[in-house]
N, C-alpha and C positions, 0 to 999 in steps of 0.2 A: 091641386097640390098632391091627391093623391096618387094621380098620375108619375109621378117623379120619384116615388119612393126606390122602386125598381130600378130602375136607373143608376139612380145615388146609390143603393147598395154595391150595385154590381163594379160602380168606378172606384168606390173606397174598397172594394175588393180588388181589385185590377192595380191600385196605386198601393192598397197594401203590402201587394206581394213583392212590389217595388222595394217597398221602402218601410214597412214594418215588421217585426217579428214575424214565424208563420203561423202561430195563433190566429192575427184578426183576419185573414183571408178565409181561413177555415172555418172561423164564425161568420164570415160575413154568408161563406159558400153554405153553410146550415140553416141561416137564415132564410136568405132566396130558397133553397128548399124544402123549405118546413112551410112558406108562405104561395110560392108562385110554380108552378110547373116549367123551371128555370134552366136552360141550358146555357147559360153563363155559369152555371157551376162546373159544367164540365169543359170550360171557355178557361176559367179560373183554376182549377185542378192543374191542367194539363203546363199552362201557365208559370206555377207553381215549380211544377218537377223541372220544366227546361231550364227556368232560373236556377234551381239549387241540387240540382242530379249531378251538373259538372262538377260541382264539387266534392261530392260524394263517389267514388271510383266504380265501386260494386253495389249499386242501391235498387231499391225496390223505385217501383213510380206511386211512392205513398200518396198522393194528395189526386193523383188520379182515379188510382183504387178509390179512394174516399170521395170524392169528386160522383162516380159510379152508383157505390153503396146511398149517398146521398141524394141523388137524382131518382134511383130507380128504388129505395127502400122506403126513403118517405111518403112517397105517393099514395099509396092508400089511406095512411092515415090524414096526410093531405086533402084527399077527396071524402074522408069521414067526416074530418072535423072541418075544413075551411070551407069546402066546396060542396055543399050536399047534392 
């Protein structure tokens, strides 16, 4: 079972982006990176901006950047705290 956690994060992130607010992708994508050495966050990020950039004319690729910062910023404290 807890093989599956990861997984399930990453599809309710993937479906969130779909189909929810863009909050819970950004928490789901904080989660996988606070817990796992996760590159579905930046799978999910990038995801994010192709959905909702079209609409925005002149936009930053916000959830990329953060996608980035969150992949490669949490890491250490990742390997402090979860991974010793």
């Amino acid at each position: 079972m807890r093989h599956l956690i990861r997984p399930t994060i990453a599809i309710a992130g993937a479906l969130g982006a779909i189909f929810a607010p863009p909050w819970v992708p950004l928490i789901c994508m904080g989660f996988l990176a606070f817990r796992y050495p996760a590159w579905e966050v930046l799978f999910l990020g990038l995801m994010m901006d192709f959905l909702w950039l079209p609409a925005l004319p002149h936009a930053f690729p916000l959830f990329t950047a953060a996608a980035f910062v969150l992949a490669w910023g949490l890491e250490p404290l990742r390997k402090e705290f979860i991974f010793p």
